[in-house]
C-alpha positions in Angstrom: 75.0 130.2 98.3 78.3 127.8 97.8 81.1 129.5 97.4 82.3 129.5 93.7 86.1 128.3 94.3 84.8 125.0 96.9 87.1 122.3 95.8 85.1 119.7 93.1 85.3 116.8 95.6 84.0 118.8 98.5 81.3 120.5 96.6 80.2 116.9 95.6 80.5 116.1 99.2 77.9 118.8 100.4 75.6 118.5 97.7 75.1 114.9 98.9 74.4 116.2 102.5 72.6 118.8 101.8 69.7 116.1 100.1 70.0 114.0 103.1 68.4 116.8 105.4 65.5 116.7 103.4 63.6 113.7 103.1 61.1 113.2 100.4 57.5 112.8 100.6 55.1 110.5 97.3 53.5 113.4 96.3 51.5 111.9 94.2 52.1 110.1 90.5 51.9 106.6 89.9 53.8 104.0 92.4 53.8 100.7 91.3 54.8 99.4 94.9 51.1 100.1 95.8 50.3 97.1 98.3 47.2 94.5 96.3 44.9 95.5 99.1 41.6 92.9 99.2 37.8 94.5 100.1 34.9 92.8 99.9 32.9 95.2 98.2 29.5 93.5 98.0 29.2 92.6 101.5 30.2 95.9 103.0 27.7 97.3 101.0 25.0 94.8 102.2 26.0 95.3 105.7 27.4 99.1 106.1 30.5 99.4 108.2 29.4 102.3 110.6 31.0 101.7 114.3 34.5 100.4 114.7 37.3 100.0 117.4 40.8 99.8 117.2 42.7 96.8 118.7 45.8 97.5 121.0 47.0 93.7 119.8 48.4 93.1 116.3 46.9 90.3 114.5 49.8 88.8 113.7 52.8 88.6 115.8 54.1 91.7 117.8 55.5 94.1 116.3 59.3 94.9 117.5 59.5 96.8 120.2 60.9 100.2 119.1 57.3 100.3 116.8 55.5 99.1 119.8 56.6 102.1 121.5 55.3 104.5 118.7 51.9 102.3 118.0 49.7 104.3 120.5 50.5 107.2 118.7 50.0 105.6 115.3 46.6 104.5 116.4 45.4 107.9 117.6 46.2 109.3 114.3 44.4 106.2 112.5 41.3 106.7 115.2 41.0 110.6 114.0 41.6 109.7 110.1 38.6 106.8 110.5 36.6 109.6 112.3 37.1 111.8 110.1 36.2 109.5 107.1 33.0 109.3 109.1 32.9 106.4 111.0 32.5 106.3 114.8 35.5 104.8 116.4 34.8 103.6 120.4 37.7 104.2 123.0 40.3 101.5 122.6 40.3 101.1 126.6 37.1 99.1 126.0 38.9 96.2 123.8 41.5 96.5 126.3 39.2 95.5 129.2 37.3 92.5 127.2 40.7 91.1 126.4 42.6 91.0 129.5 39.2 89.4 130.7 39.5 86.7 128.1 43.3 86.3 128.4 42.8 85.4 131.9 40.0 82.7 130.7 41.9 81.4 127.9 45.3 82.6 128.3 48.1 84.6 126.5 48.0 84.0 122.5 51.4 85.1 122.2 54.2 82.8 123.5 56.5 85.7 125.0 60.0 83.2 124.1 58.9 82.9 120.1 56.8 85.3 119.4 54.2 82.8 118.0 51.1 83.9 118.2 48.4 80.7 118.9 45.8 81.1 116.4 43.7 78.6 118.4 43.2 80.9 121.8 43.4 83.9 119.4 40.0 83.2 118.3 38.8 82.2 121.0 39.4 85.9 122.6 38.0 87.7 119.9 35.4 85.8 119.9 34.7 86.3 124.0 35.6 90.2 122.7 33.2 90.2 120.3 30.6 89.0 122.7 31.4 91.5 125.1 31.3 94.4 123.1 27.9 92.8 121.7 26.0 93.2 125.0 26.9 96.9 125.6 27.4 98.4 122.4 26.6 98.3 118.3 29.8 97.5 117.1 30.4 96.7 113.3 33.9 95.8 112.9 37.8 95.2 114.3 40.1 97.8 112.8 43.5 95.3 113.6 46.7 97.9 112.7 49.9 96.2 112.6 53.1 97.6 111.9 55.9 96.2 110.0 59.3 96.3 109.2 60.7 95.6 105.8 64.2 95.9 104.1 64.7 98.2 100.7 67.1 99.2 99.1 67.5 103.4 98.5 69.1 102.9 95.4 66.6 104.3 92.8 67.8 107.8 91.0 70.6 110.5 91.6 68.6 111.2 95.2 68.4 107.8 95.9 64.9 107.4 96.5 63.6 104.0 98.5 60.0 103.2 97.2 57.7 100.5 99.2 53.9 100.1 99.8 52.5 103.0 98.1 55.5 105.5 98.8 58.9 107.1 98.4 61.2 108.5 100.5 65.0 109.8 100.9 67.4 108.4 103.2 68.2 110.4 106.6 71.5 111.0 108.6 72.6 110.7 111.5 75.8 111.5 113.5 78.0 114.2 113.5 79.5 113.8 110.1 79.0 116.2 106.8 78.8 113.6 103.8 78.6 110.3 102.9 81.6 108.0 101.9 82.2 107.8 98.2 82.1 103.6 98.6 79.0 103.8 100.3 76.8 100.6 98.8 73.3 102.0 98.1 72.4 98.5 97.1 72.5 97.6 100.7 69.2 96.7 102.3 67.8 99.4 105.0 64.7 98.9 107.8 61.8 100.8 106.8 58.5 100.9 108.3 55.1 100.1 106.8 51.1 100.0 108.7 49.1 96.8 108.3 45.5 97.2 108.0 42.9 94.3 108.3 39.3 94.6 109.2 36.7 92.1 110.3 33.5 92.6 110.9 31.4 90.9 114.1 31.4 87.3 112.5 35.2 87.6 112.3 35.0 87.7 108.9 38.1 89.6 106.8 36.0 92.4 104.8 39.5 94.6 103.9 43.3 94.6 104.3 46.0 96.2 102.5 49.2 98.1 103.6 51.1 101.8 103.6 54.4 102.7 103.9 55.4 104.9 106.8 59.1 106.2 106.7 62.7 104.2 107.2 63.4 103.4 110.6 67.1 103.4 109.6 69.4 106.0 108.7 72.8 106.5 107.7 76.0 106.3 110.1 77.7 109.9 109.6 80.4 108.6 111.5 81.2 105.4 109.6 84.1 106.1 107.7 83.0 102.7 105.0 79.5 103.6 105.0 76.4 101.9 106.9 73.4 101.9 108.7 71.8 102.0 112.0 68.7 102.1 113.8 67.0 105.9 113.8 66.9 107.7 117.1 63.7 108.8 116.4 61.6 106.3 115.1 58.7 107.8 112.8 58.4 111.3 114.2 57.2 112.3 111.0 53.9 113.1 111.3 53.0 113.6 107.3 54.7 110.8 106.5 52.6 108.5 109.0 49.6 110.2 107.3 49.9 109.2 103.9 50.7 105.8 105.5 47.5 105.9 107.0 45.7 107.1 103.8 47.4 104.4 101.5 46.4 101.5 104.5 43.0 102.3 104.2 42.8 102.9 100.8 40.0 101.9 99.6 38.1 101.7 102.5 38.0 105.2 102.7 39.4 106.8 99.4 42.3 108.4 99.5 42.5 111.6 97.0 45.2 111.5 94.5 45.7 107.4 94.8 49.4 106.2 93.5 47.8 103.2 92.1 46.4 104.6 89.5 48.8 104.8 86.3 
């Protein structure tokens, strides 16, 4: 309980703290920053989508390197959510093999100065992949899981809630400080994170991609003195957060219960 003389100011001051130490999960209700996600309904229903793997590769270009660090453990979550949803996911190692067989045939897609990612000699590994896996196994489709950085805002209410992709969440601190400056510009821009989730089946074709907001991968300097922020320590530790991520990105490939797109 707060003491019942605490100066107004301060008292002000630890309110604001104290609803930086909890961050705040959708919870379902309608979010109208839902990603547009694209399926193509009739043909998954023609041909059922029943075995899938998980590239270790983005699609499009790499992701920065403090998610790269964290995408093997986003994908093992994604692998047991797909499993769950009941389709049979095969061991990432084996995409892993057929690729670094293919880079070595038609080299590295990704130009490591740029970033750029060669469209060209990208299909031409997936397809040598997708040949591979053809003779061994009875694979259906390419589960490609990208993540992303984008810039928002946590400007929205008295608790200054950031919504993107499907989701809402509070600000975090970090540093040694107790509050947060009173010029603090919550208009300001922060890094948060979202997963990218496109599917192709064996001909390459796109059958599904939409997106889910993870968590901010930015927090607020506690020791800034004019307010700011800077990169989190801990980059989506999270685990329910990543979870509803995943839910929203494959949404509706596998439906997810109590949907924010739905007014």
């Amino acid at each position: 309980m707060l003491p019942k003389n605490m100066p107004k100011k301060l008292l002000l001051l630890t309110l604001s703290t104290l609803t930086f130490l909890t961050a705040c999960a959708t919870g379902g209700g309608y979010n109208p920053t839902v990603f547009p996600f694209e399926i193509e309904s009739e043909q998954l229903a023609e041909s059922p989508i029943k075995t899938v793997v998980i590239p270790h590769v983005n699609l499009g270009i790499p992701s920065r390197n403090h998610l790269e660090d964290v995408a093997p453990r986003i994908d093992a979550r994604i692998s047991s959510y797909l499993k769950a949803g009941g389709y049979n996911v095969l061991p990432q190692r084996e995409f892993k093999q057929h690729w670094n067989t293919a880079v070595r045939a038609f080299g590295d897609p990704v130009d490591p100065t740029t970033g750029r990612v060669n469209m060209k000699t990208f299909s031409q590994i997936m397809t040598s992949v997708r040949d591979r896996f053809a003779e061994t196994t009875e694979l259906d489709a390419f589960v490609f899981t990208d993540l992303v950085e984008l810039e928002v805002p946590f400007n929205i209410g008295l608790k200054h809630i950031g919504r993107w992709d499907g989701v809402s969440r509070r600000p975090s601190m970090q540093g040694p400080g107790t509050g947060v400056s009173a010029d603090f510009d919550w208009s300001m821009p922060a890094a948060v994170s979202s997963l990218q989730v496109t599917i192709f089946d064996t001909e390459l074709k796109r059958v599904f991609v939409s997106r889910g907001g993870l968590d901010a991968t930015d927090a607020i300097d506690a020791r800034s003195s004019t307010g700011r922020y800077i990169r989190r320590r801990s980059i989506l530790e999270n685990n329910s957060f990543v979870d509803e991520g995943i839910a929203l990105a494959l949404h509706p490939f596998i439906e997810m219960d109590k949907y924010p797109g739905n007014p």
